[in-house]
N, C-alpha and C positions, 0 to 999 in steps of 0.2 A: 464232580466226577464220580461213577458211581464205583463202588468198591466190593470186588468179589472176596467169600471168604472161602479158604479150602473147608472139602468136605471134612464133616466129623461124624463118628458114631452120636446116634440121636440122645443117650445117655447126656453126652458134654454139651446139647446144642444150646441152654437155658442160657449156662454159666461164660460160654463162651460169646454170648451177643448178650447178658450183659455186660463182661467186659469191653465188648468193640465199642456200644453203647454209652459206656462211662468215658472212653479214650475221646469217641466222638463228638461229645457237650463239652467235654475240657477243649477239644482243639479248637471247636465251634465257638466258646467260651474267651479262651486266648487269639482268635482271629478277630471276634470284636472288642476285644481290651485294645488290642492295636490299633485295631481300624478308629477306635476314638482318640485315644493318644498322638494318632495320625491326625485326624480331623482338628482334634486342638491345637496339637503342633502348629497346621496347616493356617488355623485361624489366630493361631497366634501370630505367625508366622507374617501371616498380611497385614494384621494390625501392627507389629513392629513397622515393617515396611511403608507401609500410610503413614505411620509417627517419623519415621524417617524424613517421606517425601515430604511429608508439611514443615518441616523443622529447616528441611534446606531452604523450599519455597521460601519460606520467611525468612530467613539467612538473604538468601538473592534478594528479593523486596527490598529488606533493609538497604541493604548494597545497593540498588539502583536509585531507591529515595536519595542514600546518601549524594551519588554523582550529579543527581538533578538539582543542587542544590551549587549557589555562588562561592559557597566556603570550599570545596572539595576542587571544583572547577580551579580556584587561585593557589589552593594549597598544591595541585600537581602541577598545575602551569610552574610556579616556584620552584617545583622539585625538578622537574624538565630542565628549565632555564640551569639553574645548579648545577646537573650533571654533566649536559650539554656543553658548558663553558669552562668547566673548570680545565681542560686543554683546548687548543687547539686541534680545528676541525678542517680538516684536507682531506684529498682524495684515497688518504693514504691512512685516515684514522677517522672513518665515518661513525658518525652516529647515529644510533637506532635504538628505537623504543617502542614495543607492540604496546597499540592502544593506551596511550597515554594520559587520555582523557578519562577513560572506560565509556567509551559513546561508542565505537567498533570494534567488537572484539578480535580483529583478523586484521586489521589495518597495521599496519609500520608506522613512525614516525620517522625523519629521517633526516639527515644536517652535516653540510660540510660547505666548503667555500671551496673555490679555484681560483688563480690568479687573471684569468682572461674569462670574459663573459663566453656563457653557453648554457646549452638547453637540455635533458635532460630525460633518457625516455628507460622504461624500466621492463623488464618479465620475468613474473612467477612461473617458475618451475617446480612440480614435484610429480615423484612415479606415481604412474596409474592417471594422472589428469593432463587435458589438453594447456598448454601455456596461458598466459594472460599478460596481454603487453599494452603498455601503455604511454603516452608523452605527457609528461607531470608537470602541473603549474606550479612553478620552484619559488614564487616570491608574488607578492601582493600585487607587486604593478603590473607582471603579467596576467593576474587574474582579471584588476581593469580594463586590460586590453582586451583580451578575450571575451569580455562581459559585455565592455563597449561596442564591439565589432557583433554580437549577435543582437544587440538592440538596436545600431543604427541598419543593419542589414533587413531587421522587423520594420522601422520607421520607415524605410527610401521604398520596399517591395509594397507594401502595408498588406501582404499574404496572409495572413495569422496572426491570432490571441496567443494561441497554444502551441509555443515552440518545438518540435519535433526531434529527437537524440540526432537524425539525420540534417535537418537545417541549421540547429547548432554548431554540426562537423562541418558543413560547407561555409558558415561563416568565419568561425576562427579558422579556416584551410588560411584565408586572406590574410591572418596575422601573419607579416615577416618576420625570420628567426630571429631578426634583430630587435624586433620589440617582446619578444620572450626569453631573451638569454637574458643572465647575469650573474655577480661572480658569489653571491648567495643561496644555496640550495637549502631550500626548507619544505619538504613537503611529505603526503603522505600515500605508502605504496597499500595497494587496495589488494584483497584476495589471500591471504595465505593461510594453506589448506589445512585446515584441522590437526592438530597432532602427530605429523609428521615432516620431514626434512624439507623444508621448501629453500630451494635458491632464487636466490633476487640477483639477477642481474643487469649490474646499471651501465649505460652508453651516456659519453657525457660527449658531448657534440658541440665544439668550439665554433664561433663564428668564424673564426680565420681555416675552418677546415678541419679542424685537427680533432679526432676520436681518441675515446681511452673507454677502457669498461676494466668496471669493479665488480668483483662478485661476494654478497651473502649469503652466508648461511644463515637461517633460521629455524627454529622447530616452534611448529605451529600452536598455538594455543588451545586450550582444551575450549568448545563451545559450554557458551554459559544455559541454551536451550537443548531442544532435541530434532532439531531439525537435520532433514537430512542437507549431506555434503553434497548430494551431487541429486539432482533431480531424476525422474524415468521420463526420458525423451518419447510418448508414444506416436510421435513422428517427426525425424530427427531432422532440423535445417540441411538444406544442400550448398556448397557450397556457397552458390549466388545468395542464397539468404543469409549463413554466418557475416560474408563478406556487406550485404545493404547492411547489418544489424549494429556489426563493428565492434567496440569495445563499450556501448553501452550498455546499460546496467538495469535489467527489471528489478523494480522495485515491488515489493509484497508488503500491502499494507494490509493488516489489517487480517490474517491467520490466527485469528480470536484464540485466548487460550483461559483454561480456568486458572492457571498458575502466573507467569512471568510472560507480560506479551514483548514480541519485538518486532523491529522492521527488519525486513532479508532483502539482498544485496545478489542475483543471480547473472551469470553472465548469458551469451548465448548459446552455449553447450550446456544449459542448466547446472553447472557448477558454483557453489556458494563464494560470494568474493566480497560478502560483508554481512553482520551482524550486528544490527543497533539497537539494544534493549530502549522500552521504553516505560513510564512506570505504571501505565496501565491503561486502557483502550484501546486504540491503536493511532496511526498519524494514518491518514486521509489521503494527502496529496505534499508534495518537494515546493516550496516557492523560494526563489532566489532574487533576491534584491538589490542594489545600486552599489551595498556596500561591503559587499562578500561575505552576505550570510546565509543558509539554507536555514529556509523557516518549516518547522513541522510540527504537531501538536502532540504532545508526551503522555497526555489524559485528555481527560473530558475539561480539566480546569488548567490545563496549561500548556503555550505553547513559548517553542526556546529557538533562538534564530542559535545555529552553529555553524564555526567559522571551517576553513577547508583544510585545517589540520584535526580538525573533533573538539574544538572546545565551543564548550557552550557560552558565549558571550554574552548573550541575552536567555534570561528566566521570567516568563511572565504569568502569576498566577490571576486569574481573572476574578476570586475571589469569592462570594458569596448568593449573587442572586444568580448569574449566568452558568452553564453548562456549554459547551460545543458539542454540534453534532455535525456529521456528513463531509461535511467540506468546509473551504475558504478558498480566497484570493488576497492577490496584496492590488493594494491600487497603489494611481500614481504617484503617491507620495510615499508610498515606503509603507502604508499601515494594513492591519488584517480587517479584510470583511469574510466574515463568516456568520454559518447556521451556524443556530443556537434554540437554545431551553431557557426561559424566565421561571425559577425555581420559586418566586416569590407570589407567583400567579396562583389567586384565591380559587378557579376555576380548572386548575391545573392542566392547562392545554401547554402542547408541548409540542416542539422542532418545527415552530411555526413562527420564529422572531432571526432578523439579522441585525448585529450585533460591530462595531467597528471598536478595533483593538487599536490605541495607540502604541506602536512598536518603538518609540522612544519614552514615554511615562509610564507605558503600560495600563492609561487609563480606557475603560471599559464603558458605552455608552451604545445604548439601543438606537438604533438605525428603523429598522419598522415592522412593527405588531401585524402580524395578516390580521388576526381576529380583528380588528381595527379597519383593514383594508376593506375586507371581503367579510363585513359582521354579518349579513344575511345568511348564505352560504354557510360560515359555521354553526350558525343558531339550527341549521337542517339536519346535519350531522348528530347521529347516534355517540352519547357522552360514553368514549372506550378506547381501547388502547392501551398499550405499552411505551414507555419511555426505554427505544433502545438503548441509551446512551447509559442509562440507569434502572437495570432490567431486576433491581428491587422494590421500585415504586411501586404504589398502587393509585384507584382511580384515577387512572393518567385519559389525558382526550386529547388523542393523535388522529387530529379532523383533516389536516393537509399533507404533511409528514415530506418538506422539502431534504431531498437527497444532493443535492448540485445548486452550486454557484457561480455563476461566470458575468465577470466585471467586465464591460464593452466600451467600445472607444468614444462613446459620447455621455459616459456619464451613469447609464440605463446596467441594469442587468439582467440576465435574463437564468430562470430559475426552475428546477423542472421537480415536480409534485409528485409522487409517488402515492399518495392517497387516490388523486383525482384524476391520475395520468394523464395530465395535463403542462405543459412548460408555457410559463408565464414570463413574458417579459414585464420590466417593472421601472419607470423613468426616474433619474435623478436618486439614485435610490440611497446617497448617502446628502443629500436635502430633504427637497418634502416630499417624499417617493410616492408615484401614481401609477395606477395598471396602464400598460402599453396596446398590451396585447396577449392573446392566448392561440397554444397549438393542442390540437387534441380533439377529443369526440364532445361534443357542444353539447347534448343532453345529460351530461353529468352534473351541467351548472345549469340546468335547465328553471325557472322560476327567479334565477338571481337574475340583479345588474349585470353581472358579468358574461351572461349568455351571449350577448349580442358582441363582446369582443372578441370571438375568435375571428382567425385571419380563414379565410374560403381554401379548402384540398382543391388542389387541379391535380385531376388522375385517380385512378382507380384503385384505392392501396386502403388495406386498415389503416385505423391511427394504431397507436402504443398504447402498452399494457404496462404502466407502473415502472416508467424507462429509469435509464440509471445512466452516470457518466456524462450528461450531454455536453457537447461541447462548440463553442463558436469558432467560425472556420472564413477570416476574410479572406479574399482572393481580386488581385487588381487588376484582374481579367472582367471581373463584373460589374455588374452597372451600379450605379451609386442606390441604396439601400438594398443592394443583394449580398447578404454572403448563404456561409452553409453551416448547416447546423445538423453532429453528427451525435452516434449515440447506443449502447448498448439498449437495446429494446426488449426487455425483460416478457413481454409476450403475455401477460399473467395479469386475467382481470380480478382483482378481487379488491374490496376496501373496508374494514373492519366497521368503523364507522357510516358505510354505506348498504346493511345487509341487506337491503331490500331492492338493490338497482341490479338491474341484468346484463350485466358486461357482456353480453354474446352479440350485442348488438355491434361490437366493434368486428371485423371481419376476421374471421384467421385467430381469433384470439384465443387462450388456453385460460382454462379454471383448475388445473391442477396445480395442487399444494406441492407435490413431490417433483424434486427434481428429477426424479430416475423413470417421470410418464414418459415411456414409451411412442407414443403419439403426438407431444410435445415441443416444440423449438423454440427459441430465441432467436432475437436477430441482430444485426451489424445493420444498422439503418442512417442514411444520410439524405436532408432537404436541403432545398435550395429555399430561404425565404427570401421575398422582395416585399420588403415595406412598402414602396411606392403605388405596387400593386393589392396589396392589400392579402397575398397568398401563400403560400407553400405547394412545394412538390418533391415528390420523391426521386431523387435521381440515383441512388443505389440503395442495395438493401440484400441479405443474403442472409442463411440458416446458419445458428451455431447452436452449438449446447444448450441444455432448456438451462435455467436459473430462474424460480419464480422472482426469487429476491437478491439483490446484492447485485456485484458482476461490474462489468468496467469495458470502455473501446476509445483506440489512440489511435489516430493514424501515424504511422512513424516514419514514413517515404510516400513518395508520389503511389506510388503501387504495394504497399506492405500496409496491414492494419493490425494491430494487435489487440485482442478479446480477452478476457478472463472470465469466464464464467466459474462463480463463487462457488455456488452449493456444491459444486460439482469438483471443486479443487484443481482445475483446468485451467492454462491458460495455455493461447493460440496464437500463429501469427500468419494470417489468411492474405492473401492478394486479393487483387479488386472484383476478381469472379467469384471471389469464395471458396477457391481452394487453398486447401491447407497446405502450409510449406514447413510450419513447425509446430507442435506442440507439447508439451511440458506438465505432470501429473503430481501435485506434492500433497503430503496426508494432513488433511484435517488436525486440526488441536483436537476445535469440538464442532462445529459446523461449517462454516466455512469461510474464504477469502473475502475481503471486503473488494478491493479494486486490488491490479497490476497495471502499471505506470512503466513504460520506460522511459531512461533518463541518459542526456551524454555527458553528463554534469563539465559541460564545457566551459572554463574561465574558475570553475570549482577545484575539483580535481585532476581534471585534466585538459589537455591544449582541444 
């Protein structure tokens, strides 16, 4: 600012500007002493704060190693059982335990008896959030029941692989109260809202008729991440959509973090109703099994079946040659087939082997080598790549880079390639696995064996660009070797190891990198294939959010499909034409969502 001086006789004018001159280097002088002192403070300042945040990080790490572990898991279970028993447990002196396990940080534990069987349904209350109500699987046997009634209701229709939060609720609707009541209440209430007053209020619903309700108080637990509580709805459900959605649960797998990753627990007003740390990667996909376990992967080396109170019953580390990547399935025996990494591979190709986890011994044995399948094909391939699984390696050769697994009713599965943009079915594939068949643009394998196996497009439609999510869809409406096969259609031709092929040749296709191309889309894509015929076609297909990479599609009702487009940190829940009914906007860790899954976790947590 510039600074006038009064006049003076011309005598004083030396003496007088050199003093304004001296005043003006000193203050000039004392603004940058400050301004550095400022500056160091500032830097100092952050570096505190970085030693800070790294010190907690490691704090939390340790803390979650520790609960992944069979000693921590028995020592609380013991301490539970202790507190739990040492009175008597009535309607009149319940007990409760947030996150007992430390596997949900928001969850209750909760324990009493009644003298006459009944069933048992609960709602989180707290100011500023909409309710959250639910009917609680109170005992084991009703879990059976509930569990049984959505498998034999899968076996009698034979509709579907991929159970749906909605087919689920229509099956256990058919359990009578009377094979879910009884005079044991043991279960766990889901949702309660962050650091704040939450009431739990429970209905206990006698077979003979008779109501009573208890109320909780709780204050919410401090989150152990930074995730928000409540989602930005930028287009919020209408009634009829809350109401198809119900009280199930999107799951967020996979909001990648450089610090402490977890799985998130959202309801359908995007409000947070669970938090499950896990010790690093992320879990992929929920598998639920015969014997009420939720199986999920905790890293890249281990995955832990938990039971429907949070405790981890099973810890399975796979050990030293294998890594997991992308997905799994359980087959019909109860065990995991999952992608995987051969760590021990002189040649270092990678996310190119399936892998079956024994979920009783925990033993770990290679199921089948592509490079082995399809060795022409890879011998064509540019030796490059990243191992996402392990985005420290070096010269890694990610020649196929399977994203999706789906275990089908005869044996076969069918697997969808992300390098090739191609989905391969593959027979027998936990025997002596053989290629079936291939969907996709045929010039990519152009020169191999395997050119001649794709099945013939009927209709006019690009193929896919690097699809993600696919998923088998029987339906008992079709003829025998038809069902449907649906799919987040990533839109995006590109393959590291192919720099040299011209993806424009597929129709409609996009070559940008960046999620935020303007000119860009993804799709929600579904075939109908008929083996018999030897074809595929497109019978829906609509625009969503671009994602070159990542991203996820469920159909969750006859008429609802829910998307998640990853890079974009979006997920959607579209009807059959493509219009949007909901969607939901949460922030990035560091780049983005792997898949959104919803779940009714029915025969689990609840009826």
């Amino acid at each position: 600012m510039p600074v006038t001086m009064p006049s003076r006789p011309s005598s004083n004018r030396p003496a007088i500007t050199r003093a304004f001159s001296n005043r003006a280097v000193k203050a000039v002088a004392a603004i940058a002493t400050a301004a550095i002192a400022l500056g160091l403070c500032m830097v100092s300042n952050d570096n505190v704060s970085a030693a800070i945040r790294e010190r907690r990080v490691e704090r939390l790490n340790a803390q979650i190693e520790s609960v992944y572990t069979d000693d921590y898991q028995k020592m609380m279970d013991d301490e539970l059982i202790s507190e739990r028993d040492a009175q008597k447990r009535t309607v009149d002196n319940i007990y409760t335990k947030v996150n007992p396990y430390g596997t949900n940080t928001t969850s209750m534990y909760v324990y009493f008896t009644t003298d006459n069987t009944a069933t048992v349904s609960y709602t989180v209350s707290a100011d500023g959030y909409p309710d959250y109500t639910a009917t609680a699987i109170t005992s084991d046997e009703a879990a059976r029941t509930v569990r049984s009634a959505v498998n034999y209701a899968e076996s009698m229709t034979g509709d579907t692989i991929s159970t749906s939060a909605s087919e689920e609720s229509q099956a256990a609707s058919d359990v009578t109260t009377g094979e879910l009541a009884s005079t044991t209440h043991e279960f766990l209430v889901l949702g309660l809202i962050p650091q704040v007053k939450n009431t739990i209020t429970l209905t206990i619903t006698g077979t003979d008729g008779s109501s009573t309700t208890r109320t909780i108080t709780q204050n919410g637990p401090k989150l152990l991440g930074s995730e928000e509580v409540r989602l930005e709805q930028t287009v919020s459900p209408d009634d009829d959509t809350t109401t198809a959605l119900g009280n199930g649960l999107y799951a967020i797998l996979g909001n990648d973090s450089d610090e402490q990753d977890f799985m998130y627990y959202y309801d359908a007003n995007g409000v947070l109703r669970g938090e499950v740390p896990v010790l690093y990667y992320r879990s992929h996909r929920l598998l639920f099994d015969d014997d009420g376990l939720m199986w999920f992967s905790a890293s890249t080396r281990t995955f832990v079946g938990m039971n429907r109170l949070g405790k981890l019953v099973k810890i399975i580390d796979l050990g030293g040659r294998f890594i997991l990547h992308h997905d799994y399935a359980l087959d019909s025996d109860g065990n995991i087939v999952s992608l995987a990494t051969d760590l021990k591979r002189e040649d270092h190709a990678v996310q190119d082997q399936v892998i079956k986890v024994d979920t009783s011994t925990g033993e770990v044995s290679l199921l089948v080598d592509f490079g082995d399948l399809f060795p022409e094909y890879k011998a064509s391939t540019t030796h490059s790549g990243i191992d996402e699984s392990d985005p420290t390696a070096s010269n890694r050769w990610d020649w196929i880079h399977f994203n999706t697994i789906q275990l089908m009713d005869d044996g076969s599965a069918l697997l969808s390639a992300r390098e090739t943009s191609t989905i391969v079915k593959v027979n027998d594939i936990e025997g002596t696995p053989t290629l079936d068949y291939m969907i996709g643009e045929t010039s990519v394998w152009s020169g191999t064996p395997e050119a001649d196996s794709f099945l013939t497009k009927v209709g006019d439609f690009g193929d896919t660009g690097g699809q993600h999510s696919i998923t088998v869809q029987y339906d008992s409406s079709l003829e025998d070797g038809q069902y449907y096969v649906y799919m987040f259609d990533n839109n995006f031709g590109y393959a590291m190891t192919r720099p040299d092929y011209d993806w424009t040749v597929i129709d409609g296709i996009s070559t940008a990198q960046s999620s935020k191309d303007e000119d860009s889309s993804s799709q929600f894509r579904k075939y109908l294939v008929d083996e018999q015929a030897g074809t595929y076609t497109e019978v829906q297909s609509f625009d969503v959010p671009y994602s070159p990479y990542v991203s996820s599609a469920e159909e969750i009702t006859d008429d609802l499909n829910l998307v998640g487009t990853g890079m974009q940190g979006v997920f959607g829940v579209y009807d059959d034409s493509g219009e949007l009914k909901a969607q939901y906007r949460m922030a990035l860790s560091t780049s983005y969502i792997y898949r959104v899954y919803q779940y009714g976790f029915r025969g689990f947590y609840f009826v």
